[in-house]
C-alpha positions as CSV (number, residue, x, y, z in Angstrom):
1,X,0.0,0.0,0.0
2,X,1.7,3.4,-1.3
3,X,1.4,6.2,1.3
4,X,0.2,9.8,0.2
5,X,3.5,10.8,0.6
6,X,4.7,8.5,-2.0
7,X,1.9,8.9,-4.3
8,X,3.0,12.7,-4.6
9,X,6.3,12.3,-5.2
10,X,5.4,10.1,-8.8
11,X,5.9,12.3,-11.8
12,X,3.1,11.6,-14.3
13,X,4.4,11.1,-18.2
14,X,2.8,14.5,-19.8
15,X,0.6,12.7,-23.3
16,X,0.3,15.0,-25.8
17,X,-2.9,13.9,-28.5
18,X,-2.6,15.1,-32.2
19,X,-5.1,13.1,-33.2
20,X,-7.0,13.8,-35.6
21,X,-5.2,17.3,-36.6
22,X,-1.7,15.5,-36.8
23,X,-1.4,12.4,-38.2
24,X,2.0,11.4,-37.7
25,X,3.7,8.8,-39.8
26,X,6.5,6.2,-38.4
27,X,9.4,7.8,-39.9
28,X,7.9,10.9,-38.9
29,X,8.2,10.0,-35.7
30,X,11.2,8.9,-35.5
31,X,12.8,11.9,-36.6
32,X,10.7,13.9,-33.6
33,X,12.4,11.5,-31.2
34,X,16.0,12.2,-32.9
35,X,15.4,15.6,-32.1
36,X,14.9,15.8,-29.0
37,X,17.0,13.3,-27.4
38,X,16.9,14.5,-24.3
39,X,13.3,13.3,-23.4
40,X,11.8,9.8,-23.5
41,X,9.3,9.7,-25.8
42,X,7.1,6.9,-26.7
43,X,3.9,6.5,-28.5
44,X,0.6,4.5,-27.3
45,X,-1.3,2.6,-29.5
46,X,-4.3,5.8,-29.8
47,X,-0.8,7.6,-31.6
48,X,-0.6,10.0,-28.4
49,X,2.8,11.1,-27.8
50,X,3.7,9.8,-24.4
51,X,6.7,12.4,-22.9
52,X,9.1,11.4,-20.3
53,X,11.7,13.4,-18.2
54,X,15.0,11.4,-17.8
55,X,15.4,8.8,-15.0
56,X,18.0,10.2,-12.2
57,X,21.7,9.2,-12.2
58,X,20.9,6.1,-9.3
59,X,18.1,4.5,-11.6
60,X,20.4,5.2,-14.6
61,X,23.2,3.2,-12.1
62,X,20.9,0.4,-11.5
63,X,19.5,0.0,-14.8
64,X,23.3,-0.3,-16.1
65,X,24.2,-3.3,-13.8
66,X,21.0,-4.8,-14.7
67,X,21.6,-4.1,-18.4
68,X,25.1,-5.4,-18.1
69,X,24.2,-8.8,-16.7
70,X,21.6,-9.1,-19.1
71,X,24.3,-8.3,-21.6
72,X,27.0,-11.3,-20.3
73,X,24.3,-13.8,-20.5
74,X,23.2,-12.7,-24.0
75,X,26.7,-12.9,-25.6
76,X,27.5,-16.8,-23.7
77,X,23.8,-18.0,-25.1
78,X,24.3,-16.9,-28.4
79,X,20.4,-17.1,-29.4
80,X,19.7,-13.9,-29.3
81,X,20.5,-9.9,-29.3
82,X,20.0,-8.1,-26.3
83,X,18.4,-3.8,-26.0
84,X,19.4,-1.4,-23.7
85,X,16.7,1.9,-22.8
86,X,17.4,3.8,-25.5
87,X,15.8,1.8,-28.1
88,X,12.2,1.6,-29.5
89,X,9.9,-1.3,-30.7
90,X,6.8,-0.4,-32.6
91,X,4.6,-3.1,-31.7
92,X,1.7,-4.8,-33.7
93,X,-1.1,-2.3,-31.5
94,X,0.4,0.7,-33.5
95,X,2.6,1.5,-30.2
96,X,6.4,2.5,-29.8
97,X,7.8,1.2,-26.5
98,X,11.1,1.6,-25.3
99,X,11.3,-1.4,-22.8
100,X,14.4,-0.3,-19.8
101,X,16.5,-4.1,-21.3
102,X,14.8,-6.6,-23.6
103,X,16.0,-9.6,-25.5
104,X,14.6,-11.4,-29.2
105,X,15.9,-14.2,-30.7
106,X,18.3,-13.7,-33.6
107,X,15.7,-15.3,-36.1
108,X,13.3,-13.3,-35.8
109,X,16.0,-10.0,-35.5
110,X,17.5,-11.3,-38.2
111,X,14.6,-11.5,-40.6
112,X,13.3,-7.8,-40.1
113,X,15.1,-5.7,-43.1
114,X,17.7,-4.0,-41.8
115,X,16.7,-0.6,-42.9
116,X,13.8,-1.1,-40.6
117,X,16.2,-2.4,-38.0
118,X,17.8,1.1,-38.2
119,X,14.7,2.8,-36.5
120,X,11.9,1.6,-34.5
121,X,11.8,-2.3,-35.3
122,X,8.4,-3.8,-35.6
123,X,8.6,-6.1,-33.4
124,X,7.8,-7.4,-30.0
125,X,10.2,-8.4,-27.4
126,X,10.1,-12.0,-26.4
127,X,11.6,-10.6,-22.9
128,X,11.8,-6.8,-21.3
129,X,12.6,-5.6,-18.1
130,X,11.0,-2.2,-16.7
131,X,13.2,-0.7,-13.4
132,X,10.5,1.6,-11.9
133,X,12.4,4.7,-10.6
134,X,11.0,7.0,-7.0
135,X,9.1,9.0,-9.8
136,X,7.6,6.5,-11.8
137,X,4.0,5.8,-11.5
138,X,3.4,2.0,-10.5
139,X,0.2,1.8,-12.2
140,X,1.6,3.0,-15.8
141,X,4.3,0.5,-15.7
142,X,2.1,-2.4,-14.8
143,X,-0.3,-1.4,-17.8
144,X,2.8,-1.0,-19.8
145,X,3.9,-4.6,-18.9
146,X,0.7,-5.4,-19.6
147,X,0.8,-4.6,-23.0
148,X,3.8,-6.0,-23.8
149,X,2.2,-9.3,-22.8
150,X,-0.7,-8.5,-25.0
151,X,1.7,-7.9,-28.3
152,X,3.7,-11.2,-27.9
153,X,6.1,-10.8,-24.8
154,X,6.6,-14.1,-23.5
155,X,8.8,-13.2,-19.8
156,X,8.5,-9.3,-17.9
157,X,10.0,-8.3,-15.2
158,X,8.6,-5.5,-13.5
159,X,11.0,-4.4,-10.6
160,X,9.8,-2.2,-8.0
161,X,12.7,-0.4,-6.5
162,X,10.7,1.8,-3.8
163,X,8.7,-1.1,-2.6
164,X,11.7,-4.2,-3.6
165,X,9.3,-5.8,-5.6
166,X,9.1,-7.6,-8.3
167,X,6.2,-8.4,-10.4
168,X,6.4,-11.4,-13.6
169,X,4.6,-11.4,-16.5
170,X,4.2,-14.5,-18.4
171,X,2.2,-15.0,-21.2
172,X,-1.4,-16.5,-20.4
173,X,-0.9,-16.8,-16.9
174,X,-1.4,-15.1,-13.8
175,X,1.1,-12.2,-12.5
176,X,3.4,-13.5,-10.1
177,X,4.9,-10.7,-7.3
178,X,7.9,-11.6,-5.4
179,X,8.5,-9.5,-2.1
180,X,12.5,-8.9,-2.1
181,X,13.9,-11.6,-4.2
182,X,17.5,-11.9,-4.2
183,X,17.7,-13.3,-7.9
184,X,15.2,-13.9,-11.0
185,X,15.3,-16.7,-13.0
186,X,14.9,-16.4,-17.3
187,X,13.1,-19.5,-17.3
188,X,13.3,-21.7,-20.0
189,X,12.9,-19.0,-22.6
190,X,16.3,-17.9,-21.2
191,X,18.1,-21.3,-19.9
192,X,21.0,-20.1,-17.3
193,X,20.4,-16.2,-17.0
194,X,20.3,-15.3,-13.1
195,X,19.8,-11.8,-12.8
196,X,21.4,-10.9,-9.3
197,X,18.8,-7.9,-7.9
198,X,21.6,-7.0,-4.8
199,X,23.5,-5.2,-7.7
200,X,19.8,-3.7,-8.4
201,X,18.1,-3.1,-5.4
């Protein structure tokens, strides 16, 4: 249970709806988000611009370690390419999500063209990870997870820093939530990856 103190320290995304006197293509943008690099901007699937402030530097330090475990375990498997925060998926709802680490199997990586690989790959992680920062709203990130599940994620992660949770997402199943977990598991859709939370917590 969130106190009201907690609650007023989240900072809201601010959504900004063009729709319908923009219509905004995918290359369009793209270009928008090269722009202005120093916001994180994503799109739902209504084609509302969904505006971030940047995470703070300790987030930015967790998300790292995280990222660079995910990393190790990527380059011994082999079977797939690994995605840091920076990158965006448009998925099959219309939506561009930038997931905080994700992971897709080379095949299907591979057989995207890679001029479309170059921007906002349509495609939907088989695995992501969202780190939710003091600011972030819980409730946003759970819908988010939500609907990666809905667009062909098979494994989230959802990891609740302020309250050292972590809630899993699996496709078709019930969400999981783990009160302080010391390490997660990839499952069998990623045999031998232990993600150690003490270098994340």
């Amino acid at each position: 249970m969130m106190t009201n103190s907690a609650v007023a320290t989240e900072i809201l995304p601010m959504v900004l709806q063009l729709h319908p006197a923009i219509q905004m293509t995918d290359d369009q943008f793209y270009e928008l988000c090269q722009l202005n690099r120093d916001f994180r901007i994503e799109r739902n699937a209504f084609g509302e611009l969904v505006i971030m402030p940047p995470t703070g530097s300790e987030t930015d330090e967790r998300n790292f370690n995280l990222i660079g475990q995910l990393w190790v375990w990527t380059k011994q498997d082999g079977t797939g390419v690994g995605f840091g925060s920076s990158g965006g998926f448009t998925l099959p709802n219309g939506a561009v999500r930038s997931p905080d680490a994700a992971w897709i199997k080379s095949t299907r990586w591979q057989a995207i063209p890679v001029e479309l690989r170059k921007k906002f790959a349509p495609i939907c992680p088989e695995f992501v990870i969202e780190l939710r920062s003091d600011s972030d709203s819980l409730q946003l990130l759970q819908d988010k997870m939500q609907e990666y599940i809905e667009n062909g994620t098979q494994l989230g992660w959802l990891i609740d820093r302020k309250q050292r949770k972590v809630f899993i997402y699996r496709s078709g199943n019930i969400i999981e939530e783990l009160d302080n977990p010391q390490t997660l598991g990839g499952e069998s859709l990623l045999p031998g990856f232990v993600l150690d939370l003490s270098q994340v917590w």
